[in-house]
Backbone as CSV, one residue per row, in Angstrom:
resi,resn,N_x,N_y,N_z,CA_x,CA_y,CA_z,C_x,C_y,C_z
1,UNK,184.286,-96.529,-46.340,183.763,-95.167,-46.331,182.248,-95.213,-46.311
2,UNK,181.821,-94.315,-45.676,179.852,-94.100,-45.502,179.953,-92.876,-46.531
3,UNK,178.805,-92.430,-47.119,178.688,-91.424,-47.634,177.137,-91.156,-47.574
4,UNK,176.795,-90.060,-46.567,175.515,-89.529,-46.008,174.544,-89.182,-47.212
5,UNK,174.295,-89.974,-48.342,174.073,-89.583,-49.628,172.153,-88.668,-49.325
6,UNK,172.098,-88.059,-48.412,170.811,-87.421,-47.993,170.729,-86.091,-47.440
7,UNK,170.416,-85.473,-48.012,170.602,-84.049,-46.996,169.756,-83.893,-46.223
8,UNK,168.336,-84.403,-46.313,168.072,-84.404,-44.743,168.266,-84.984,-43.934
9,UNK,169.017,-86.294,-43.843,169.538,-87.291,-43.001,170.779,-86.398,-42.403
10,UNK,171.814,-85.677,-43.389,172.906,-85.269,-42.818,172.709,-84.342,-41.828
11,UNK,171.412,-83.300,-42.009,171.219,-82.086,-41.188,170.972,-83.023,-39.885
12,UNK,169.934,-83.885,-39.795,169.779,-84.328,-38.802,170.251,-85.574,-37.736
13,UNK,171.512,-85.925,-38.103,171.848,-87.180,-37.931,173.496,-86.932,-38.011
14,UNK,174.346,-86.255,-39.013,175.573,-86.586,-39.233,176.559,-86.138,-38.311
15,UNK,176.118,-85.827,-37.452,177.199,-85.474,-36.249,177.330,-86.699,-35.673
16,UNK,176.390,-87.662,-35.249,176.041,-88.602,-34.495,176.496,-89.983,-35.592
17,UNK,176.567,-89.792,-36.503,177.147,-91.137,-37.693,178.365,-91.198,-38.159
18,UNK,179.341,-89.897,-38.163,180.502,-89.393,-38.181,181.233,-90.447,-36.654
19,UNK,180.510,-89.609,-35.350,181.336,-89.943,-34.411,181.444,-91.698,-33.845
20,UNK,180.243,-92.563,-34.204,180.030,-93.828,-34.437,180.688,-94.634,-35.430
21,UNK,181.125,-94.299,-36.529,181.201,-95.158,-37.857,182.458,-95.697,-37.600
22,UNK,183.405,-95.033,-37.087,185.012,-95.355,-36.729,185.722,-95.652,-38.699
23,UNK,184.954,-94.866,-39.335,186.059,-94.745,-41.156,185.072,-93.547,-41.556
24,UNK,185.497,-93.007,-42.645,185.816,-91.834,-43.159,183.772,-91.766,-44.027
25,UNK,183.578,-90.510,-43.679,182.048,-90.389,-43.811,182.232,-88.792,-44.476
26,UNK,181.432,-89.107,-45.404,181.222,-87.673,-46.678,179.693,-87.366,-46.135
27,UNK,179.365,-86.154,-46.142,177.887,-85.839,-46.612,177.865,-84.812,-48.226
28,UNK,176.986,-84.047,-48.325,176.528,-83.810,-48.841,176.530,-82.325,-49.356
29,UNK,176.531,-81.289,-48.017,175.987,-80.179,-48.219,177.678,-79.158,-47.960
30,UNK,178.530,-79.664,-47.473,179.369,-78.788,-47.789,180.460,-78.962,-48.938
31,UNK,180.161,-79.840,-49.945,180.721,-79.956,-51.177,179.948,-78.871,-51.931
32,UNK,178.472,-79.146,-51.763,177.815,-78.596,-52.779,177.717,-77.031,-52.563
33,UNK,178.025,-76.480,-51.161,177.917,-74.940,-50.538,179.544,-74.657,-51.275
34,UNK,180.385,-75.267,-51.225,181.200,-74.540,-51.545,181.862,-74.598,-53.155
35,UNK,181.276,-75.140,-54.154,180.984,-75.338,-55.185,180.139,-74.170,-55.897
36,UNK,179.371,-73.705,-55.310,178.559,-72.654,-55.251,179.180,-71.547,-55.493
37,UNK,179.770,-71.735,-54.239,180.574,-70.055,-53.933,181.889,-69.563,-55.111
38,UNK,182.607,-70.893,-55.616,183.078,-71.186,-56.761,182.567,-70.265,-58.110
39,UNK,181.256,-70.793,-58.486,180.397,-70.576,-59.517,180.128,-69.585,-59.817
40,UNK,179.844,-68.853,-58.351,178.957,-67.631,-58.424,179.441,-66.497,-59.155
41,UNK,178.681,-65.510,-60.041,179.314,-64.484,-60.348,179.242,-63.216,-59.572
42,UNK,177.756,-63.645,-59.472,177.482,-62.078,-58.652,177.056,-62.126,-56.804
43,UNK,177.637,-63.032,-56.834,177.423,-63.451,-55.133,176.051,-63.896,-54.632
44,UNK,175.295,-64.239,-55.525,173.758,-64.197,-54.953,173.588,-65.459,-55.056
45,UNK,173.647,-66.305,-54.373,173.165,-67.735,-54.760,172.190,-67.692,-53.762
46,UNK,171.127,-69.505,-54.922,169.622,-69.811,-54.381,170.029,-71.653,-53.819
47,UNK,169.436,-71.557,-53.389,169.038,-72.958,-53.012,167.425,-73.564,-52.766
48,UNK,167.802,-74.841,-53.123,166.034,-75.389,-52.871,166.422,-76.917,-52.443
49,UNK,165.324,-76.814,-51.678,165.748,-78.142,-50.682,164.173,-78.501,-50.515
50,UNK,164.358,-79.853,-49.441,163.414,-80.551,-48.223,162.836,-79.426,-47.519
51,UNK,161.589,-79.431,-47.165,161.355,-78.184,-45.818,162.469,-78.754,-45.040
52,UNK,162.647,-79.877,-44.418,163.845,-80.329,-43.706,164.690,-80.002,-43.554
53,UNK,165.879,-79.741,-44.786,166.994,-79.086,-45.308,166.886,-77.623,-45.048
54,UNK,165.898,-77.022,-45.782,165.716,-75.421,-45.635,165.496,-75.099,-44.015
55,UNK,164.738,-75.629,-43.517,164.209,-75.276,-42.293,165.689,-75.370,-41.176
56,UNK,166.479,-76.741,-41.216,167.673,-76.393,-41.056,168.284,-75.532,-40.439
57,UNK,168.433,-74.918,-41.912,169.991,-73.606,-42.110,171.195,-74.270,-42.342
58,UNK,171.208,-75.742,-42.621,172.412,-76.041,-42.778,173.230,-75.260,-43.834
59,UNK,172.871,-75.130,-45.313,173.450,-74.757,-46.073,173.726,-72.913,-46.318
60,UNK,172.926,-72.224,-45.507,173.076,-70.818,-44.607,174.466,-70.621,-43.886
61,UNK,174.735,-72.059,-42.352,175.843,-72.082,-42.425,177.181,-72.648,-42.828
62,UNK,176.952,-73.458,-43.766,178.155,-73.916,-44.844,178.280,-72.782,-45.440
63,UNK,177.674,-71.807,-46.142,178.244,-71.117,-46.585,178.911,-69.818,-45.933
64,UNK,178.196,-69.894,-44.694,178.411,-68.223,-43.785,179.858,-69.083,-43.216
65,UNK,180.510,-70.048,-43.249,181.556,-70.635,-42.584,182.579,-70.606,-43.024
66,UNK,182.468,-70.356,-45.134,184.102,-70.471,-46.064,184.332,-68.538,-45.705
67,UNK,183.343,-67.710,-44.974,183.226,-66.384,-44.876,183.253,-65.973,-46.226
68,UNK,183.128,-66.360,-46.968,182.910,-65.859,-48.485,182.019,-64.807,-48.814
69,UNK,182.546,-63.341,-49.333,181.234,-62.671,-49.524,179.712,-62.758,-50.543
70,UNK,179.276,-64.082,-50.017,178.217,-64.324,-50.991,176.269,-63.941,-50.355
71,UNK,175.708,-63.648,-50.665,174.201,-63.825,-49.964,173.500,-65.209,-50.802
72,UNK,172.951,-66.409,-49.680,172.330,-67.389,-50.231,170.779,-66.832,-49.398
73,UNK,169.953,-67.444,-50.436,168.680,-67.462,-50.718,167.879,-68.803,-50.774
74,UNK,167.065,-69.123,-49.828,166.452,-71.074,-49.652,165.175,-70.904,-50.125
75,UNK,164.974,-72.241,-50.648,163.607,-72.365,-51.052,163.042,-73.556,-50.856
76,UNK,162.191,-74.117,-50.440,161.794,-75.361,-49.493,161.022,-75.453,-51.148
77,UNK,160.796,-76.746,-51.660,160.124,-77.571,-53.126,159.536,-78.736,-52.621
78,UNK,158.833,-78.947,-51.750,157.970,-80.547,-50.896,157.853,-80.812,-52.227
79,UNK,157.022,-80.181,-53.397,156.560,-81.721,-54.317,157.703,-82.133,-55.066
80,UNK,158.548,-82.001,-55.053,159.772,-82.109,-56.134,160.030,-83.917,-55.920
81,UNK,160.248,-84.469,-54.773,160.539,-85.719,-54.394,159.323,-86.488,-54.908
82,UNK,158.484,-86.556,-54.731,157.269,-87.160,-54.809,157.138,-86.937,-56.880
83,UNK,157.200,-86.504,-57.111,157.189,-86.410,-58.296,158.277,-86.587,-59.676
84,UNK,159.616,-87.037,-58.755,160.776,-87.644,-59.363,160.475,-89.286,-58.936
85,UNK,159.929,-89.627,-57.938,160.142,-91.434,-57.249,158.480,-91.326,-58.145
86,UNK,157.666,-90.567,-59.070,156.951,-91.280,-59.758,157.375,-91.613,-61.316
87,UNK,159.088,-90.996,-61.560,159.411,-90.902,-62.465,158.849,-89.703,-63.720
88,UNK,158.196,-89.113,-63.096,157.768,-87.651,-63.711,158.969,-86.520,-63.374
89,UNK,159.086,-85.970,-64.677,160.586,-85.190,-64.579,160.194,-84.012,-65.576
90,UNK,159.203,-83.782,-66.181,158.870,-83.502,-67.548,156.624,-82.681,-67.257
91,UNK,156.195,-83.029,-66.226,154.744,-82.907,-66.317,154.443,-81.522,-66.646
92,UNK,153.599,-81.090,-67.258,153.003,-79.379,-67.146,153.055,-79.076,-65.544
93,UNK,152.336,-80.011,-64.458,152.038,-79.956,-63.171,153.002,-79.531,-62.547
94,UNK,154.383,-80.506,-62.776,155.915,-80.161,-61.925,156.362,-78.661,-62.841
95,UNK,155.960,-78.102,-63.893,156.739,-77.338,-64.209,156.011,-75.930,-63.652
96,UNK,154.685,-76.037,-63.248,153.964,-75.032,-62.653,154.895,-74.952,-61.552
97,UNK,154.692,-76.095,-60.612,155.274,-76.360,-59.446,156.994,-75.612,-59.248
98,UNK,157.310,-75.935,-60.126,158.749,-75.463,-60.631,158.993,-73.957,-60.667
99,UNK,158.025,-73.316,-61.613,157.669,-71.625,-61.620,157.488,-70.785,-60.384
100,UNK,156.870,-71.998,-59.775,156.138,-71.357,-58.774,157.450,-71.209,-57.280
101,UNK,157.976,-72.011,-57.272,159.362,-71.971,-56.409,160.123,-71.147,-56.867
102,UNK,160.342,-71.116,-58.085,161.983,-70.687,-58.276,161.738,-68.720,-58.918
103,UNK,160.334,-68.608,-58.796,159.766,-66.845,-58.939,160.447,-65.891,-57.369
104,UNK,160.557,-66.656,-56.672,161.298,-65.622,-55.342,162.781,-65.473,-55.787
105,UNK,163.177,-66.590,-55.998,165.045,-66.881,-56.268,165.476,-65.667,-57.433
106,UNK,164.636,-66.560,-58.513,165.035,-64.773,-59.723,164.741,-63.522,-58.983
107,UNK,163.715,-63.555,-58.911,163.548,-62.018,-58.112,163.990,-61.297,-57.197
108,UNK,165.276,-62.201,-57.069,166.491,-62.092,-55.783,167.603,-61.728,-56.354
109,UNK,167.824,-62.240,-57.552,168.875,-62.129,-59.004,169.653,-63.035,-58.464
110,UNK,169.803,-64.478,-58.250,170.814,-65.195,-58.357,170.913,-65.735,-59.420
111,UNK,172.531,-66.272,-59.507,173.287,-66.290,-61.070,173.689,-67.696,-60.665
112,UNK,173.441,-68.739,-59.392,173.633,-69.774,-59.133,172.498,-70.582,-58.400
113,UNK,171.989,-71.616,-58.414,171.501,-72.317,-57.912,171.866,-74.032,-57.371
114,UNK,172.032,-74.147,-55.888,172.677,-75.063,-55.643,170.872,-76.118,-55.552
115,UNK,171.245,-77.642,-55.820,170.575,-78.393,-55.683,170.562,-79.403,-54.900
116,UNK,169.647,-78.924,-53.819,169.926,-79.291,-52.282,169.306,-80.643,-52.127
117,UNK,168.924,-81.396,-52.575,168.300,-82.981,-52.702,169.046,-83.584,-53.739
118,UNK,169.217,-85.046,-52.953,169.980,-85.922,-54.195,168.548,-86.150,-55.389
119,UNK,167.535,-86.137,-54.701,166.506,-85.989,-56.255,166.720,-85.309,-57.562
120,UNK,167.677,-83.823,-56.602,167.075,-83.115,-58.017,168.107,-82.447,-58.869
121,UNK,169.075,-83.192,-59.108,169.556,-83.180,-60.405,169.045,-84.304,-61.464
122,UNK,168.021,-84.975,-61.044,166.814,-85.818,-62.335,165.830,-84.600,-63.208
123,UNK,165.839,-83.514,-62.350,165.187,-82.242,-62.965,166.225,-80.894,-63.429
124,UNK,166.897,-81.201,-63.677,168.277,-80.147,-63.471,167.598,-79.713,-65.135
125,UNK,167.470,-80.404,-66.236,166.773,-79.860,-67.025,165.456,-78.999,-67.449
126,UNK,164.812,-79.406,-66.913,163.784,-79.074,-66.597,164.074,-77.375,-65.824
127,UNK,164.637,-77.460,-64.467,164.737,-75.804,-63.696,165.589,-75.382,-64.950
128,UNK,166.414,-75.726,-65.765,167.671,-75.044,-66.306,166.635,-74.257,-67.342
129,UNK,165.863,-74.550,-67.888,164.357,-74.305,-68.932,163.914,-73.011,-68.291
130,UNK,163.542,-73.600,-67.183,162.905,-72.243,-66.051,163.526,-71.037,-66.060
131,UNK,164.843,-71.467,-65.535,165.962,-70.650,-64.845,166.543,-69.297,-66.348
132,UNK,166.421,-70.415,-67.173,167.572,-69.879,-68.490,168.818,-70.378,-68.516
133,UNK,169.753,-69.835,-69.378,170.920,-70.728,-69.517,172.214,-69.720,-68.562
134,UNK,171.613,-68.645,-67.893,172.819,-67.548,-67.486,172.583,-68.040,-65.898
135,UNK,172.231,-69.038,-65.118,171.850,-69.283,-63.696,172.379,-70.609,-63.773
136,UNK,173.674,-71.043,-63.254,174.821,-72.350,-63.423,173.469,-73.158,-61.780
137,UNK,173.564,-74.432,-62.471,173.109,-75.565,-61.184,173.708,-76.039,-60.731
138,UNK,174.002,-76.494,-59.752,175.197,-76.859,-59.042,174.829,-78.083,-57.671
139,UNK,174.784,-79.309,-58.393,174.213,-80.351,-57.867,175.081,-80.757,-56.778
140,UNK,174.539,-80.864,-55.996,175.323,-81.590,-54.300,175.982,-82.967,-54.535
141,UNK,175.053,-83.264,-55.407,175.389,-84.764,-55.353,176.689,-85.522,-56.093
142,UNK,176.807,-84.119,-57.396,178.175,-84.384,-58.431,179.220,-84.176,-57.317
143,UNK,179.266,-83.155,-56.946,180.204,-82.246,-55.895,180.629,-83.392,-55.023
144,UNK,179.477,-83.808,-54.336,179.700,-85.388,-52.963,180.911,-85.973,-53.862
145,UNK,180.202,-86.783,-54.890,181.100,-87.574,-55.746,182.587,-87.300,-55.676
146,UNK,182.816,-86.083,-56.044,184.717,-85.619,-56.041,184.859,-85.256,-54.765
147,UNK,184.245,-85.256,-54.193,184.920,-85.277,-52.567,185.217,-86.980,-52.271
148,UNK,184.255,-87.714,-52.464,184.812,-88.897,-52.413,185.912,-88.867,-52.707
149,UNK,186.109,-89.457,-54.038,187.391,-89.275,-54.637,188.183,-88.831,-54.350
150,UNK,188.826,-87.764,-53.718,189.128,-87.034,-53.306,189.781,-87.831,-51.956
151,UNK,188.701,-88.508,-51.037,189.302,-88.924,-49.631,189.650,-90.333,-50.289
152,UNK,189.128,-90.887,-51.005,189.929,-92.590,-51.014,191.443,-92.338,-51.562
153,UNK,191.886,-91.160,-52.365,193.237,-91.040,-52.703,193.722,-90.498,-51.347
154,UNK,193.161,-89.868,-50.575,194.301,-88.540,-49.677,194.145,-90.203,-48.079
155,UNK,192.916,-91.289,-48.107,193.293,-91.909,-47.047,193.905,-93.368,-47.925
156,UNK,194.091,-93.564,-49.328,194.658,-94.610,-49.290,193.595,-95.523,-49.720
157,UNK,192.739,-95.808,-49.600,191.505,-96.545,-49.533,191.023,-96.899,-51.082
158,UNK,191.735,-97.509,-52.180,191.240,-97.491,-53.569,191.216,-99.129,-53.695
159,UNK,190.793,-99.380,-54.296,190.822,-100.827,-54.399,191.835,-101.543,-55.309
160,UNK,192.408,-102.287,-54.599,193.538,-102.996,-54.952,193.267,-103.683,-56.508
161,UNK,191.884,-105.155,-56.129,191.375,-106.045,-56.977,190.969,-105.244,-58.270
162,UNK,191.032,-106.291,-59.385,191.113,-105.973,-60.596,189.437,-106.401,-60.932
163,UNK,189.087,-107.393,-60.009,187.987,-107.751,-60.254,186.460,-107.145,-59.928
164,UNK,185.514,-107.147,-60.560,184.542,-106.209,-60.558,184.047,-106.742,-58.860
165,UNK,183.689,-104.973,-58.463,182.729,-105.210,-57.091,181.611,-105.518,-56.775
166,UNK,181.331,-105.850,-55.946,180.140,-106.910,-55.450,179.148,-105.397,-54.916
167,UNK,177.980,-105.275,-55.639,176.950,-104.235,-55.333,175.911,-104.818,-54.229
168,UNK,175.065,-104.319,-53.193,174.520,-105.005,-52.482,173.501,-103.714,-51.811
169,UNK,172.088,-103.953,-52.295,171.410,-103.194,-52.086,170.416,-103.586,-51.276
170,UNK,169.788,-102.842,-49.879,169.190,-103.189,-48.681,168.544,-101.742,-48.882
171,UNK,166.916,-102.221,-47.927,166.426,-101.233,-48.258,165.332,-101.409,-46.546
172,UNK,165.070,-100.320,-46.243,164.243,-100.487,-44.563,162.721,-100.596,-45.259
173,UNK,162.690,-99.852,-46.236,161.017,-100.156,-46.633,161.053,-101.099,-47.792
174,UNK,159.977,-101.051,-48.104,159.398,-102.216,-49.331,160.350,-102.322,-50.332
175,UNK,160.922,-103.878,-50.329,162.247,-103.977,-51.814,161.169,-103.707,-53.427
176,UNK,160.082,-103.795,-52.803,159.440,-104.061,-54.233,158.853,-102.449,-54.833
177,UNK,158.826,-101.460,-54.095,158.634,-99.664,-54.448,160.221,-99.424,-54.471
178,UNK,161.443,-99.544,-53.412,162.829,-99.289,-53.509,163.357,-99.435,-55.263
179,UNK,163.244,-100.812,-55.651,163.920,-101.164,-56.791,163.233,-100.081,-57.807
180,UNK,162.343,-99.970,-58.512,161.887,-98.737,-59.454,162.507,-97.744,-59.485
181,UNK,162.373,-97.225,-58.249,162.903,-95.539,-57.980,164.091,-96.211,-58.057
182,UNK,164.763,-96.895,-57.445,166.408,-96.969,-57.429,167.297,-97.027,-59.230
183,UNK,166.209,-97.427,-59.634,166.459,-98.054,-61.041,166.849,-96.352,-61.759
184,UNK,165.661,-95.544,-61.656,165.398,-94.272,-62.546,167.318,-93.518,-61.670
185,UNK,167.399,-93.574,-60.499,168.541,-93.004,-60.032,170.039,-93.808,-60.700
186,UNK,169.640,-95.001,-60.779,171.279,-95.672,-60.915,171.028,-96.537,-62.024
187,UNK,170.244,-96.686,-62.851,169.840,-97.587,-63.765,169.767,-98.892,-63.853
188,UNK,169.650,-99.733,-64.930,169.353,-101.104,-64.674,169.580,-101.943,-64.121
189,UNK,171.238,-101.708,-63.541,171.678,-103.158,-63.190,171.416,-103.291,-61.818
190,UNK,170.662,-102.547,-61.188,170.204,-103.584,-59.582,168.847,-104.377,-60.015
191,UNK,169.464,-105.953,-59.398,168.606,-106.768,-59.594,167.944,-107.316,-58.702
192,UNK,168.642,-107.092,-57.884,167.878,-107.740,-56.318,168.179,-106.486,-55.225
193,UNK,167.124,-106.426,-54.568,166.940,-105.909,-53.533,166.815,-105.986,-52.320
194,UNK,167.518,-106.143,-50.969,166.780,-107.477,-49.766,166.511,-105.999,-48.719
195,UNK,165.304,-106.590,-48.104,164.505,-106.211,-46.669,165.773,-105.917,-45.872
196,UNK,165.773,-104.853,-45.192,166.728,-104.480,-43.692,165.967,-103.951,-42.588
197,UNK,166.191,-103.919,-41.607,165.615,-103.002,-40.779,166.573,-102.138,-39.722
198,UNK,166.853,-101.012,-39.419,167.225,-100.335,-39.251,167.305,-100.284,-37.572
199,UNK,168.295,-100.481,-36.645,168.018,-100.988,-35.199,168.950,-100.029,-34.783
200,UNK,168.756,-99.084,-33.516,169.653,-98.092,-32.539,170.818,-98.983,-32.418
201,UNK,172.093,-97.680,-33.066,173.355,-98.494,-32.184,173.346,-98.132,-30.499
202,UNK,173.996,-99.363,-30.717,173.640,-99.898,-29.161,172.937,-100.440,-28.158
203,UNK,171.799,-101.099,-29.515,171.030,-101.927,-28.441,169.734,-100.714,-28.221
204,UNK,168.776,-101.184,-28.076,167.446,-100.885,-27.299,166.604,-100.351,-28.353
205,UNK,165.591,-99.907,-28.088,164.765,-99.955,-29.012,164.300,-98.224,-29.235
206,UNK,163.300,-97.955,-30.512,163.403,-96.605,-31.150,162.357,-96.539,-30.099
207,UNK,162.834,-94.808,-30.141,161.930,-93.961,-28.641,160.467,-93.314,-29.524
């Protein structure tokens, strides 16, 4: 199984990695859109993403697609990434930053907020502070998770062996910035990291 663990990779790419991979490929954004719609009380859900993601519309139409009568609301957060891969989760700076995004969403009255980057349920505390405790978060990334689950039972695909799995982490940029940030996401136990580089299927070279 692949699992598109990126939402801006999926907006831009997962049609084309789906029809290549030849086994079973999860993304991201329609676990977490329809998780949402779940949650919601009063139909108003927010989202905050990548300009990438927002700019999109992916998650506009995941949700305009279950036809559910809900209105979603986007909010593009650029510093949010940059300020989780420094391991800042907590600054006065991000929480301005934080105010300062999520002042359109209230003022919209949503009672849900989906969390459109695998970053940012590392801040899910932090917006929940912002937000209050009556506005449910609703991370893409938990959601991904039980969809997994979900396809290794319905295709069969669970692992037989009793014995622990072999982890193996590759990275296209620097193993030595990858491992840190990877660490704060999945914790201690990656120990090694190796160099990859990333080559067009099929031969030839990036345009």
């Amino acid at each position: 199984m692949l699992v598109v663990a990126c939402n801006s990779v999926e907006v831009s790419a997962i049609g084309d990695i789906a029809g290549r991979a030849g086994i079973p490929v999860v993304g991201v954004i329609d676990p977490g859109a329809r998780a949402a719609i779940h949650a919601t009380r009063s139909g108003v859900i927010g989202m905050i993403g990548t300009e990438a993601t927002v700019r999109s519309g992916a998650y506009d139409r995941a949700v305009a697609a279950t036809g559910a009568p809900v209105t979603m609301h986007a909010q593009a957060c650029p510093v949010f990434v940059e300020h989780v891969e420094r391991g800042d989760t907590t600054s006065e700076a991000l929480r301005r930053a934080a105010r300062g995004y999520l002042e359109p969403l209230t003022e919209r009255g949503i009672d849900t907020l989906i969390l459109g980057c695998t970053h940012y349920p590392l801040l899910s505390g932090l917006l929940q502070m912002e937000l209050g405790p009556d506005v449910v978060l609703v991370s893409s990334a938990e959601e991904t998770a039980k969809d997994v689950y979900a396809t290794l039972l319905r295709e069969g695909l669970q692992r037989d062996e009793t014995t622990h799995p072999n982890h193996e982490f590759l990275s296209t940029g620097d193993p030595s910035e990858f491992g840190p940030v990877a660490e704060i996401f999945l914790g201690p136990e990656i120990t090694q990291v190796r160099a990859t580089q990333a080559e067009p299927v099929g031969g030839g070279a990036w345009s």
